[in-house]
MIPA-105062 format. One line per 8 residues: number of its first residue (from 1); for each residue y, x, z of N, C-alpha, C. Coordinates in pm, 1 decimal, always signed. Layout:
<atoms>
NUM> Y,X,Z,Y,X,Z,Y,X,Z  ...;
</atoms>
This chain:
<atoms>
1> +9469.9,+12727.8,+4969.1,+9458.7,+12634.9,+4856.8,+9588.1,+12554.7,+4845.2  +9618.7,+12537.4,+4742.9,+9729.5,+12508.4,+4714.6,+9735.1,+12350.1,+4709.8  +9843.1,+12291.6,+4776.4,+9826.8,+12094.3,+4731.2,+9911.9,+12075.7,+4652.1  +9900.3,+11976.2,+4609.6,+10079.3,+11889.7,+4522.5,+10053.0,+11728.9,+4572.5  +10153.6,+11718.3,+4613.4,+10184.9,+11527.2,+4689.1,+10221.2,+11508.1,+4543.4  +10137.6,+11400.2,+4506.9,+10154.4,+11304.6,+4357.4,+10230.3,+11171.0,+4355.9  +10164.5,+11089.3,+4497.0,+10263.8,+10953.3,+4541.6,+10263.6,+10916.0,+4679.0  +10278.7,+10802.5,+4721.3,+10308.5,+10780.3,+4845.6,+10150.4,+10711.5,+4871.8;
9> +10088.8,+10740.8,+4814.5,+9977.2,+10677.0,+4877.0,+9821.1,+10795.1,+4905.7  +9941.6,+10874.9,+4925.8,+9828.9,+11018.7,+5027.5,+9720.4,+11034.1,+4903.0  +9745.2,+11085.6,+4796.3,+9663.6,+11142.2,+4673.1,+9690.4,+11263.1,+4694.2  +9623.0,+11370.1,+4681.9,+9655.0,+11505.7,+4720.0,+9547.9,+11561.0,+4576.4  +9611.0,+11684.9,+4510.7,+9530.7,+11732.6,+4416.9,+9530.4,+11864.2,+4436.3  +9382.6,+11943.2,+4376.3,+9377.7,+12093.4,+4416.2,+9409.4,+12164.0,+4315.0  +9402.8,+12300.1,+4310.1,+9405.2,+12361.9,+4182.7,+9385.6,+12355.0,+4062.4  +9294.3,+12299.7,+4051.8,+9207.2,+12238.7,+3922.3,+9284.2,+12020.1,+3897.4;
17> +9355.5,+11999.4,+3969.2,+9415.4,+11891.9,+3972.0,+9316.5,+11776.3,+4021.1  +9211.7,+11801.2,+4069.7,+9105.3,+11710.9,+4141.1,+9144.3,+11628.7,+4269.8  +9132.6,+11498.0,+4278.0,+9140.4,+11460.0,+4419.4,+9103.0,+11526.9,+4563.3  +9171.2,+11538.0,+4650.2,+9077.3,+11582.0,+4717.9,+9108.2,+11437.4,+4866.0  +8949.0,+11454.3,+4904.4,+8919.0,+11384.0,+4957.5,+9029.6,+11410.0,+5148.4  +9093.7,+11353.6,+5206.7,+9193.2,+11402.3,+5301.2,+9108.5,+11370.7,+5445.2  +8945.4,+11291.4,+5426.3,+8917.9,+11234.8,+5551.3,+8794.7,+11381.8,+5580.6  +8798.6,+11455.5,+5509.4,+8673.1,+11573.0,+5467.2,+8789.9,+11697.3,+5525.5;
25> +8870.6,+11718.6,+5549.7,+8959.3,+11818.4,+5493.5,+9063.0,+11787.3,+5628.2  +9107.3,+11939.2,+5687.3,+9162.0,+11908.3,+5809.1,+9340.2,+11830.5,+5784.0  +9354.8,+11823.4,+5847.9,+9546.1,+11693.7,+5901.6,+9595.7,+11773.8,+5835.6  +9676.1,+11815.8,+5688.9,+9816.8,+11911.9,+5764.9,+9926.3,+11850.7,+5803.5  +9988.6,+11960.7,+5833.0,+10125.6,+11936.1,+5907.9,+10209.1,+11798.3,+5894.0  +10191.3,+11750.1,+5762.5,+10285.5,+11636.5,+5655.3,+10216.2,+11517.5,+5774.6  +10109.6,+11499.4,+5744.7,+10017.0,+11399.7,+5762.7,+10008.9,+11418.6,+5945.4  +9996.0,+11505.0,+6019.9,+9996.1,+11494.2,+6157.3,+10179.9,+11450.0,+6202.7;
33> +10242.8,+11507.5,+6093.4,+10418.5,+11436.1,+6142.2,+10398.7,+11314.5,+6115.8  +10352.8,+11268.1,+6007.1,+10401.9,+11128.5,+5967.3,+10302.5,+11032.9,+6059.6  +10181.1,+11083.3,+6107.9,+10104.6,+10976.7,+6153.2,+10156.6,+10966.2,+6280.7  +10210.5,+11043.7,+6427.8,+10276.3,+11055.4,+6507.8,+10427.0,+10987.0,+6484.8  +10453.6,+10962.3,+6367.8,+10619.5,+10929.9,+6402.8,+10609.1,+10758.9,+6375.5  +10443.7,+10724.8,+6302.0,+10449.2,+10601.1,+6260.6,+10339.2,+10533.4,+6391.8  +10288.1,+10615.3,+6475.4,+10215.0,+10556.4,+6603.5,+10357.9,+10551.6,+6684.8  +10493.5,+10628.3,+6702.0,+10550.5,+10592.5,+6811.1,+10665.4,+10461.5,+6760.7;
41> +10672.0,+10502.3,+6625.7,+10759.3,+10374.6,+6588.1,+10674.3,+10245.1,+6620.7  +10567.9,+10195.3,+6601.8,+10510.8,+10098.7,+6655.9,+10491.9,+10080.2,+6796.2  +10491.0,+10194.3,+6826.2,+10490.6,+10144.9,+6997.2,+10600.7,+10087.1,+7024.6  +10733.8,+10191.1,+6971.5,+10863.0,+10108.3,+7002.1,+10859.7,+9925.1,+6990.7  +10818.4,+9907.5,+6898.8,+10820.7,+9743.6,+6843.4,+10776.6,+9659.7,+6947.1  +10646.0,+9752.6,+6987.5,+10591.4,+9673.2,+7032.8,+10625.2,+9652.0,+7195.2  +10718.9,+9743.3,+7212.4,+10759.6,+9681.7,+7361.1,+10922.7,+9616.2,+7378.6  +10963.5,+9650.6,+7230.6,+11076.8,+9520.8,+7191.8,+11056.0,+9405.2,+7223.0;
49> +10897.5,+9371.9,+7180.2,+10913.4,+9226.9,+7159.6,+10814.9,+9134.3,+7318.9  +10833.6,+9239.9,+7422.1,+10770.7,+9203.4,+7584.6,+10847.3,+9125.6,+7610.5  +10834.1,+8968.5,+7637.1,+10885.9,+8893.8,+7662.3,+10840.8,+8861.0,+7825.9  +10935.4,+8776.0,+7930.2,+10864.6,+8739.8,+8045.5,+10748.6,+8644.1,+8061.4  +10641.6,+8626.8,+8119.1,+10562.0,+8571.0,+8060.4,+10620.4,+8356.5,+8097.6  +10734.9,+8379.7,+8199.9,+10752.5,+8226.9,+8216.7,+10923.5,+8223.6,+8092.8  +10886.8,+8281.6,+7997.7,+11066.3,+8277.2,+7924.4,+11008.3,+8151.9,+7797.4  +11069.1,+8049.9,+7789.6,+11042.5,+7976.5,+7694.0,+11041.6,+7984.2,+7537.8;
57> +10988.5,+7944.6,+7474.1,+10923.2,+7976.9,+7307.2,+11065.9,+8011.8,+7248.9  +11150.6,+7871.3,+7253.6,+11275.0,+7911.2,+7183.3,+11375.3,+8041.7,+7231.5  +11378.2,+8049.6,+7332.5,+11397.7,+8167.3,+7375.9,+11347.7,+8342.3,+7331.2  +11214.4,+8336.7,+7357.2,+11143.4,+8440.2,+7285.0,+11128.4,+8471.4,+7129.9  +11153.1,+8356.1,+7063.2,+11180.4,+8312.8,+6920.8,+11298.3,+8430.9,+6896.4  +11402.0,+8335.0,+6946.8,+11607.5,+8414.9,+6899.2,+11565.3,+8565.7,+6972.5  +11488.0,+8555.8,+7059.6,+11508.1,+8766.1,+7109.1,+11414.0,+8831.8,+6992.3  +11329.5,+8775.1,+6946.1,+11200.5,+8806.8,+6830.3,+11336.9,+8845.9,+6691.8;
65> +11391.6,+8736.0,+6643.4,+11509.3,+8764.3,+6525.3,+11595.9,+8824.8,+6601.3  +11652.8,+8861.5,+6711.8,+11722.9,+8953.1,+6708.4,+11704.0,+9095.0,+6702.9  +11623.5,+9102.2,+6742.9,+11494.9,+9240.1,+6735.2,+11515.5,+9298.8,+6646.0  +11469.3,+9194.1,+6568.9,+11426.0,+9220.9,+6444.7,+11543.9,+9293.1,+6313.5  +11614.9,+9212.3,+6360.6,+11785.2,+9219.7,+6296.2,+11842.1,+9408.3,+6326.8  +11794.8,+9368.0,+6435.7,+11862.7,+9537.4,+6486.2,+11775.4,+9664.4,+6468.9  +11628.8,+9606.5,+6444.2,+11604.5,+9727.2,+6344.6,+11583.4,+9744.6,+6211.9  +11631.1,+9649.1,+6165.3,+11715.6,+9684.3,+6007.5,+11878.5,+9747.3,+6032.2;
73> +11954.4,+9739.0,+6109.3,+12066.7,+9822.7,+6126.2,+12005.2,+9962.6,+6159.3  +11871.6,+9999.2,+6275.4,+11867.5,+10101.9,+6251.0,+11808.8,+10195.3,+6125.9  +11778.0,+10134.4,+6022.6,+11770.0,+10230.8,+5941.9,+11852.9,+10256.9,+5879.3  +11965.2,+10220.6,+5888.6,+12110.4,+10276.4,+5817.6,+12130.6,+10422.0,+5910.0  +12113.9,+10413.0,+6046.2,+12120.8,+10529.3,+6092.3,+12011.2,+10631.3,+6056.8  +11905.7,+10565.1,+6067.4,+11766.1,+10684.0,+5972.7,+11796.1,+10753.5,+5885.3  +11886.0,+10652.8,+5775.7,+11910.1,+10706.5,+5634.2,+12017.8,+10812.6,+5683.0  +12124.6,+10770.9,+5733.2,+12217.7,+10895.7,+5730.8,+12182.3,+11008.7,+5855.2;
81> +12103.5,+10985.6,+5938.4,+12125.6,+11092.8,+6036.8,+11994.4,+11115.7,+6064.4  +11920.7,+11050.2,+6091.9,+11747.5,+11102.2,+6106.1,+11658.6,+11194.1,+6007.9  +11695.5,+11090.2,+5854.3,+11632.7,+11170.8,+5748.7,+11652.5,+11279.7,+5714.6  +11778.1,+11341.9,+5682.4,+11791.0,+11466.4,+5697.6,+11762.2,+11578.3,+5782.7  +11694.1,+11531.1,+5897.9,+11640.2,+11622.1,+5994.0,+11492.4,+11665.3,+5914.7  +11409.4,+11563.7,+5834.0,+11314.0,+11634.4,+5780.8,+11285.9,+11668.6,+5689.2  +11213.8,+11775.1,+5640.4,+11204.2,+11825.4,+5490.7,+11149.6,+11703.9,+5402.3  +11215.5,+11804.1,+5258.2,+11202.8,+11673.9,+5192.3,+11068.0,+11617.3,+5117.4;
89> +10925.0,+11718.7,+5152.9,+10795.1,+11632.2,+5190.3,+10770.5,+11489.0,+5235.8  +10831.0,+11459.3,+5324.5,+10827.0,+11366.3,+5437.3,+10970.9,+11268.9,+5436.7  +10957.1,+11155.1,+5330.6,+11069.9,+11066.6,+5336.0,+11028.5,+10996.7,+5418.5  +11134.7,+11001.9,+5536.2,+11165.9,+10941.1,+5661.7,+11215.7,+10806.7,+5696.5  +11242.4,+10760.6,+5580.9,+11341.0,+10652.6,+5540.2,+11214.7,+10520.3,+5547.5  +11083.0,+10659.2,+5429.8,+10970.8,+10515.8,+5400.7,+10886.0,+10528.3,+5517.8  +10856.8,+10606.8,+5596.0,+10772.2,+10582.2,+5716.3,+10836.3,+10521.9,+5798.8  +10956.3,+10516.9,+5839.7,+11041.2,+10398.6,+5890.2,+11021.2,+10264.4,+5860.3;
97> +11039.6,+10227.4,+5733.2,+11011.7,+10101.4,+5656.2,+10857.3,+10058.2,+5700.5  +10786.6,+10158.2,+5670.1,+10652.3,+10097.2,+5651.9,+10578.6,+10090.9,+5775.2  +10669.5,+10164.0,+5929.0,+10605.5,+10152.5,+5976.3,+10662.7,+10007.4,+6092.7  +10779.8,+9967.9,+6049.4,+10856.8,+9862.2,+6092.8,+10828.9,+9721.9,+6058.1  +10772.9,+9759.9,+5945.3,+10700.4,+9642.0,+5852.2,+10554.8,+9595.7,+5932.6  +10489.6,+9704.4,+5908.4,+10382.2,+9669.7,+5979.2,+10396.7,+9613.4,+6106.9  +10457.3,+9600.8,+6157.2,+10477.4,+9633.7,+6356.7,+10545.9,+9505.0,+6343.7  +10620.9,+9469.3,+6272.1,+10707.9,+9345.5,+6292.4,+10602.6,+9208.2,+6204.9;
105> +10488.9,+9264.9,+6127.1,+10384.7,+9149.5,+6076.1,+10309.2,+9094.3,+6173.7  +10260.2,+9217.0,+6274.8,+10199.3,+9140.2,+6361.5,+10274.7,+9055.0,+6470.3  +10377.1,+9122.5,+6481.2,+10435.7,+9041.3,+6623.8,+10481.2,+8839.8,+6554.1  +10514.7,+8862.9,+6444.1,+10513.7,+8758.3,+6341.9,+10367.2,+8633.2,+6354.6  +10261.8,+8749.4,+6348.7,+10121.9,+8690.3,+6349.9,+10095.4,+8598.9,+6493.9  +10159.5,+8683.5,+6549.8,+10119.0,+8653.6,+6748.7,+10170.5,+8498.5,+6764.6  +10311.2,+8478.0,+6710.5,+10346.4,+8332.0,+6674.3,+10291.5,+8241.0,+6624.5  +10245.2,+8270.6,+6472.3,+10171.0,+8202.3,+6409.7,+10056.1,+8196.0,+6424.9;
113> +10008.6,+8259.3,+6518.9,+9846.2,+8194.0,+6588.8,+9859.4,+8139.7,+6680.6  +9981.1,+8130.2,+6750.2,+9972.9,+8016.6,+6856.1,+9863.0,+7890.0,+6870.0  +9831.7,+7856.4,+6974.7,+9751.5,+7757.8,+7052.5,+9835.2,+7679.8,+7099.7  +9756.7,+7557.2,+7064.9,+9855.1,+7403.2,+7145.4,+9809.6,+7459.9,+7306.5  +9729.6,+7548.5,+7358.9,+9716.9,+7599.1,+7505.6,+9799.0,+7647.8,+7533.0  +9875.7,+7757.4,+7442.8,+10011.7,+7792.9,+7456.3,+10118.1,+7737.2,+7483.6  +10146.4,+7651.1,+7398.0,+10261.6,+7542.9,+7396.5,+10241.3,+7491.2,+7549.4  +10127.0,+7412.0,+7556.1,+10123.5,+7361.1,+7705.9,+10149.0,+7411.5,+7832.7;
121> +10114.9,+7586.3,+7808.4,+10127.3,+7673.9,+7931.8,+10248.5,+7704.9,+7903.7  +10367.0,+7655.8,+7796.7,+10474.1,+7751.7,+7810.6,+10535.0,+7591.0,+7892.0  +10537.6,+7473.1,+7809.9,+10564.1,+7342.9,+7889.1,+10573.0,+7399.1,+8028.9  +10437.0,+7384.2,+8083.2,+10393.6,+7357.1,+8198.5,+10488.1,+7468.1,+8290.1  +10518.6,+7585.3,+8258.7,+10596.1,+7666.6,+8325.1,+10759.1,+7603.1,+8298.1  +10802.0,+7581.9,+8217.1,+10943.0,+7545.8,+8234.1,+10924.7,+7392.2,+8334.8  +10855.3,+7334.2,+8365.8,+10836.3,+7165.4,+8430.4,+10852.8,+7280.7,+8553.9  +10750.5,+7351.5,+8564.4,+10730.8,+7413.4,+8705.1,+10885.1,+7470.9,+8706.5;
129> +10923.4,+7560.4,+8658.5,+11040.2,+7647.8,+8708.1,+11143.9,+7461.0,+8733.6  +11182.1,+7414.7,+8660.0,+11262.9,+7303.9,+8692.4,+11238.5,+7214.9,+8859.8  +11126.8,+7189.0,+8857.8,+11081.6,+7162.6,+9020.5,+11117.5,+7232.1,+9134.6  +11080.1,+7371.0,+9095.6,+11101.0,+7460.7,+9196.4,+11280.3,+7459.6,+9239.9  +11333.3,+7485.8,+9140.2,+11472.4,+7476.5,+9143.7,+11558.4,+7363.8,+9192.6  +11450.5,+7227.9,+9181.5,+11513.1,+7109.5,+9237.7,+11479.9,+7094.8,+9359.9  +11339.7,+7177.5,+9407.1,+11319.4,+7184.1,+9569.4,+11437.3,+7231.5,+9610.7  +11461.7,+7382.5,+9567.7,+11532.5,+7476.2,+9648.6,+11677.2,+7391.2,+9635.3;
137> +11748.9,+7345.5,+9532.9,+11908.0,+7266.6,+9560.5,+11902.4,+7153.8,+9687.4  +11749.3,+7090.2,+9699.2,+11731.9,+6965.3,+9835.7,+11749.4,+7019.3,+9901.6  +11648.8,+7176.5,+9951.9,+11670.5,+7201.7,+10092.7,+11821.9,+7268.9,+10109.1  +11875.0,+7356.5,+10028.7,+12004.1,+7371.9,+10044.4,+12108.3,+7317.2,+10094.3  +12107.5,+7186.5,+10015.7,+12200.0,+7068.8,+10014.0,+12157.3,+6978.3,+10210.7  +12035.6,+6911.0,+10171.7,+11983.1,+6923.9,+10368.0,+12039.1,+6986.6,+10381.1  +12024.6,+7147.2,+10442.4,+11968.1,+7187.7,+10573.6,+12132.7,+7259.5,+10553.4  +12241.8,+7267.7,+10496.8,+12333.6,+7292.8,+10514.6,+12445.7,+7128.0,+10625.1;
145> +12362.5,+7015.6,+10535.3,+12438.2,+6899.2,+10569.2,+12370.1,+6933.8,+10764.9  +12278.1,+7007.7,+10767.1,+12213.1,+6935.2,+10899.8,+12296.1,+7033.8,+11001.5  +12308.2,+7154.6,+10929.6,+12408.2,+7248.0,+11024.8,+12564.9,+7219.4,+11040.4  +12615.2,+7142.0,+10944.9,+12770.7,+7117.0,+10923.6,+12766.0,+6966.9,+11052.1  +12624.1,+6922.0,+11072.2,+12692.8,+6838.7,+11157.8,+12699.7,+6838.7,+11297.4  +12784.2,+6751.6,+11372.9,+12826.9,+6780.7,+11500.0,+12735.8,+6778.6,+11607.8  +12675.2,+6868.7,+11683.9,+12585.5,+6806.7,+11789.6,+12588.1,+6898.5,+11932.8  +12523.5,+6849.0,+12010.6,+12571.7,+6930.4,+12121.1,+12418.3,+7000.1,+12126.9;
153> +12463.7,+7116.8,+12224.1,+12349.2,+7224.3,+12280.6,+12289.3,+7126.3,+12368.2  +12156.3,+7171.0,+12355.0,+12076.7,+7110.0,+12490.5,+12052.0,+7232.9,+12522.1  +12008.7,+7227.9,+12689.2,+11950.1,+7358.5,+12765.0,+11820.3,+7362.3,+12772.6  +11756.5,+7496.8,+12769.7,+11643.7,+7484.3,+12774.5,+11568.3,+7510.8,+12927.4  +11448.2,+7512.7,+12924.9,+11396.7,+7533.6,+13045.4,+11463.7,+7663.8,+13112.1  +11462.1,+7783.4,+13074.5,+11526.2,+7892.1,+13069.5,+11657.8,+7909.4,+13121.8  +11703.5,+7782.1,+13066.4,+11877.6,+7775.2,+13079.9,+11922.7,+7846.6,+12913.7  +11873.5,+7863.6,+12823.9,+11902.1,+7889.7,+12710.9,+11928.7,+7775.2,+12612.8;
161> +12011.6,+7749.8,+12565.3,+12041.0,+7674.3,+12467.3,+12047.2,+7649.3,+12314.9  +11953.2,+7547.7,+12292.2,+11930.8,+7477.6,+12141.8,+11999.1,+7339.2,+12110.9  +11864.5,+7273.4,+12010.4,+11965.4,+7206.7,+11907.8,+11815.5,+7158.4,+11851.6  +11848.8,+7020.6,+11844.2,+11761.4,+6979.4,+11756.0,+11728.6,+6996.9,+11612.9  +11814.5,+7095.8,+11552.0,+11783.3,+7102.8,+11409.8,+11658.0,+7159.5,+11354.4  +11598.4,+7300.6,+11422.6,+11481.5,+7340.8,+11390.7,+11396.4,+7226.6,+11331.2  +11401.4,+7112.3,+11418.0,+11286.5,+7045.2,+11388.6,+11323.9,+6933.4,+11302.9  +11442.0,+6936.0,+11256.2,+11468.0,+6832.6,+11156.4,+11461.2,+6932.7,+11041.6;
169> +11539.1,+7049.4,+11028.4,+11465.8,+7168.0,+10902.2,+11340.1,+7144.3,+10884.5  +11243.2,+7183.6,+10972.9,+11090.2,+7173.0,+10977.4,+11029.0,+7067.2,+10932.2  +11107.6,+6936.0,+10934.9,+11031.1,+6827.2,+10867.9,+11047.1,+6798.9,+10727.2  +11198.5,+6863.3,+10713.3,+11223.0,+6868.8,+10564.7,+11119.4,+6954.8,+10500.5  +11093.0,+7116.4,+10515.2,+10964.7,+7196.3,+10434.9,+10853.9,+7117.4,+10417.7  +10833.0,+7031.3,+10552.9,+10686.9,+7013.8,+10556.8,+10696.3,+6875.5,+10489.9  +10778.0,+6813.8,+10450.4,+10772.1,+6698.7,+10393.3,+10783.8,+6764.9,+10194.4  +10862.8,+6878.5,+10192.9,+10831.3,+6916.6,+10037.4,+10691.2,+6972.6,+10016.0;
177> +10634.0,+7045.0,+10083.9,+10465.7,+7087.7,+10058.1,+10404.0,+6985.6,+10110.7  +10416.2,+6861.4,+10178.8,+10304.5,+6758.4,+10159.1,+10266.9,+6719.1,+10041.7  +10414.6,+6681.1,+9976.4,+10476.7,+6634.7,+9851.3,+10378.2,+6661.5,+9729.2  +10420.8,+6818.9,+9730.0,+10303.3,+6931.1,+9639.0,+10216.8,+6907.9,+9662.2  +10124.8,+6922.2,+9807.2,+9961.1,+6912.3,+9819.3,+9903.7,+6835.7,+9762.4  +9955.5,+6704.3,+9724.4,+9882.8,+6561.4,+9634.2,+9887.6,+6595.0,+9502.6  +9932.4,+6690.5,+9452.0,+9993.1,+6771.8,+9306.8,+9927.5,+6888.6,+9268.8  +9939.2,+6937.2,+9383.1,+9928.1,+7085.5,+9304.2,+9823.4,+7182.4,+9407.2;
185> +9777.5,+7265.3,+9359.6,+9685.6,+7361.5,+9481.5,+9705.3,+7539.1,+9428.1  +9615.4,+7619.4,+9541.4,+9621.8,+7732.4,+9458.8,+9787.3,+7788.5,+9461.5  +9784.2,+7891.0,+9398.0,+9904.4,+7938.2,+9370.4,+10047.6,+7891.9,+9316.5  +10007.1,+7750.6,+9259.0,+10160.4,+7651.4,+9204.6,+10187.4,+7616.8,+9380.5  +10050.9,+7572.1,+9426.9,+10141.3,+7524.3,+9569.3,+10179.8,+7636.4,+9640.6  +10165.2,+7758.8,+9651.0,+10177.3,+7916.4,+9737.4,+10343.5,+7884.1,+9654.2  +10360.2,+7890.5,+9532.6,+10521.5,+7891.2,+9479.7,+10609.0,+7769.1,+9535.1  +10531.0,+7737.0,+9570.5,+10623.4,+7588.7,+9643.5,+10678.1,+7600.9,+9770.2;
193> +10552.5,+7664.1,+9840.4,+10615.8,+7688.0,+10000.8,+10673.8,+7834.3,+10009.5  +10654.2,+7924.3,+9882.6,+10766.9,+8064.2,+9911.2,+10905.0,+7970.6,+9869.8  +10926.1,+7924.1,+9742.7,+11033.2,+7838.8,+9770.4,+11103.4,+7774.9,+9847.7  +11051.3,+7696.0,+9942.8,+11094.2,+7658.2,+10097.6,+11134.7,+7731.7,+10172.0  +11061.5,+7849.9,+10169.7,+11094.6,+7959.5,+10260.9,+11238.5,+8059.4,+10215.4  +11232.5,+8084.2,+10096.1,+11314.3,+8133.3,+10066.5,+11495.8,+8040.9,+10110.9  +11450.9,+7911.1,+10074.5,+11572.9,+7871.0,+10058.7,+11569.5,+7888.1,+10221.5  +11539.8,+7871.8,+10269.1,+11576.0,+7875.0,+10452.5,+11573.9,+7993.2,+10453.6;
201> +11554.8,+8102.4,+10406.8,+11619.1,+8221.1,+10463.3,+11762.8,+8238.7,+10384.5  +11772.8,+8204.1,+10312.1,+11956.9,+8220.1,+10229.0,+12018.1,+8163.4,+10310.2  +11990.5,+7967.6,+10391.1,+12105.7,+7984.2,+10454.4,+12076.7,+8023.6,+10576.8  +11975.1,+8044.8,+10623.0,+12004.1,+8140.9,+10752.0,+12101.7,+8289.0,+10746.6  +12044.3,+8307.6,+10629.2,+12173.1,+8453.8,+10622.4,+12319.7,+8417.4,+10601.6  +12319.8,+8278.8,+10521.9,+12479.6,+8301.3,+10485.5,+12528.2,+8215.1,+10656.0  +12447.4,+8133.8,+10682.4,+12534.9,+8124.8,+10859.0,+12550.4,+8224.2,+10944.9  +12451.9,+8318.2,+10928.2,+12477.4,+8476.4,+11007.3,+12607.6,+8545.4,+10969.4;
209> +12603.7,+8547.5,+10850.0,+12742.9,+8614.7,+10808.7,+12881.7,+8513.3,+10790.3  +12836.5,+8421.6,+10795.0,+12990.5,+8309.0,+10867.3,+13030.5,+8386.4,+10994.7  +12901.6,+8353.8,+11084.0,+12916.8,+8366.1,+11247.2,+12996.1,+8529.1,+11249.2  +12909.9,+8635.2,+11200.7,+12944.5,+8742.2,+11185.4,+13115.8,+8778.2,+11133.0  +13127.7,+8730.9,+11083.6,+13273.8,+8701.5,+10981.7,+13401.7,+8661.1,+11102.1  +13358.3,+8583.5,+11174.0,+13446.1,+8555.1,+11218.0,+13381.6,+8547.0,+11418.4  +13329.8,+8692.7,+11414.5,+13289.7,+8691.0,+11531.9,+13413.8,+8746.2,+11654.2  +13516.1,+8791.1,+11633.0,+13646.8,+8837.6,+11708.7,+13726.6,+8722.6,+11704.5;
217> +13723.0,+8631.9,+11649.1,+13857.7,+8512.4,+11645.4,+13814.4,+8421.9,+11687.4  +13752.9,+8312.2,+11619.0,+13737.0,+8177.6,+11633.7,+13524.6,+8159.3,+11696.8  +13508.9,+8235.2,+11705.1,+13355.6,+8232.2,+11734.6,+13293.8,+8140.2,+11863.4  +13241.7,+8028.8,+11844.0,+13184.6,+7968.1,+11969.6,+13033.0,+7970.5,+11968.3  +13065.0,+8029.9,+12112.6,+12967.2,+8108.3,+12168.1,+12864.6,+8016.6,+12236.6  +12853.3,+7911.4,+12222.5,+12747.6,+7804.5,+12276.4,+12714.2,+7778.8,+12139.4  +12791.1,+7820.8,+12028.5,+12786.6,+7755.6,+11881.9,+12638.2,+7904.5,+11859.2  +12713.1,+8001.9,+11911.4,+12624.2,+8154.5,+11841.8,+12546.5,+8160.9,+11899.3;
225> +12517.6,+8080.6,+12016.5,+12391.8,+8100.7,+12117.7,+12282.8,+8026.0,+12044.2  +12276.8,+7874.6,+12024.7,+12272.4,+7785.4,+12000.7,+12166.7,+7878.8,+11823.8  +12242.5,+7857.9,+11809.8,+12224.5,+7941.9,+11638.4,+12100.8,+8017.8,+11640.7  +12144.5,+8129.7,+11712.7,+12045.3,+8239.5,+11736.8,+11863.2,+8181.8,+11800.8  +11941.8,+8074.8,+11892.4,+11786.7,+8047.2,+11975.1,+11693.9,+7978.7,+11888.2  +11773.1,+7883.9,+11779.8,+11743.9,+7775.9,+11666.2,+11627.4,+7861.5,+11579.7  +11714.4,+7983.4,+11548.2,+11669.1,+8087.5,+11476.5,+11520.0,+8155.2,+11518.4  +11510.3,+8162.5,+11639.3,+11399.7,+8212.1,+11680.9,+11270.8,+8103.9,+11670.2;
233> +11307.7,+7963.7,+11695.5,+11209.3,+7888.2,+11685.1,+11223.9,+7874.1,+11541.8  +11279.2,+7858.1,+11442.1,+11220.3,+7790.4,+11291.1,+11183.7,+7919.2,+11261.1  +11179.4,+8083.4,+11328.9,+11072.0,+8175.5,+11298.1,+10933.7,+8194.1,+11357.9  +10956.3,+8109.0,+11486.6,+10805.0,+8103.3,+11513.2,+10678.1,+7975.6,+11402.3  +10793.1,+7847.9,+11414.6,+10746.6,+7757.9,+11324.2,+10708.5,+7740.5,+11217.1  +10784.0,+7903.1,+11121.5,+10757.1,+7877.8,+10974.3,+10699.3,+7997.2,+10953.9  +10645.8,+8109.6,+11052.7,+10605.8,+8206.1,+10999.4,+10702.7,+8298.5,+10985.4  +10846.9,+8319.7,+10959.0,+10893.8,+8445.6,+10887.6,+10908.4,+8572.4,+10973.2;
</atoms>
């Protein structure tokens, strides 16, 4: 049976020039290309516009218009190099359009339904990321001042030698998650004390690789002893 495409709005007529009904009547070919090329163009969109879930509004906003911007440049490439790949049944140009349109209304919509719950949970994550970041510069700033300063080894029972710092580090963590506990519970406080932790393992590594750095020249060895034993207790103390 013979068809004729009349317009863009999927009218199909038979021999006799009658509608024919397209939801009665199997896919052809036209209609299984175009519906496949306009399900993956939307998928594309839609993982354009995956934002992180702690990235702030204005932020996600300018990546949303830029998005957006750059797939109107790509249909300049559609027009000259895509479209011509398909027969000329199937303008490639308008399932592009229409299916970019669509895909970019909703992500549009997702904004404009925003919730003042939203707003608050996006708040509430930038307050949080800012905290966290002002923990981690304290203990930095400490627990570097506590290693730069001068002190002597004590011996241990063993005859192994430490240093009182472990336990001046140790009061610093435990004085930032007290801090939190009157604040916060649950998983904001779990981000508080990986924070702690983290920052004490950066400078534990970057004093390893000082010591390391300059372990053939200038290296003191009551200094590397000292270090190492320190090391073993703020890992029994903090868990790592």
């Amino acid at each position: 049976r013979k068809r004729k495409r009349v317009d863009m709005k999927k009218l199909y007529l038979d021999n006799s020039l009658q509608p024919i009904n397209e939801a009665s009547s199997a896919p052809s070919m036209f209609q299984k290309c175009r519906d496949h090329l306009q399900t993956s163009l939307q998928a594309r969109v839609a993982d354009l516009f995956v934002y992180p879930p702690d990235q702030d509004f204005a932020q996600a906003f300018n990546g949303m218009l830029n998005n957006a911007s750059n797939l109107l440049l790509d249909l300049e490439y559609v027009e000259r190099d895509v479209a011509p790949c398909f027969p000329p049944s199937i303008d490639a140009v308008q399932v592009f359009v229409t299916s970019y349109n669509s895909a970019l209304e909703v992500q549009v919509g997702k904004y404009r339904s925003g919730t003042v719950s939203d707003v608050l949970d996006q708040t509430a994550n930038l307050v949080m990321r800012l905290y966290l970041d002002g923990i981690q510069d304290q203990i930095h700033t400490w627990v570097t001042n506590i290693y730069n300063r001068d002190e002597e080894a004590v011996v241990g029972p063993s005859g192994e030698l430490h240093s009182t710092r472990p336990n001046d580090i140790m009061n610093i963590l435990s004085s930032q998650i007290t801090i939190a506990q009157e604040w916060l519970s649950g998983g904001l406080l779990a981000r508080v004390v990986l924070t702690c932790l983290t920052a004490l393992m950066d400078q534990l590594k970057a004093r390893a690789l000082r010591f390391a750095s300059t372990l053939t020249t200038t290296t003191d060895i009551e200094a590397l002893c000292s270090f190492i034993n320190d090391t073993d207790v703020l890992q029994v103390n903090s868990g790592l």
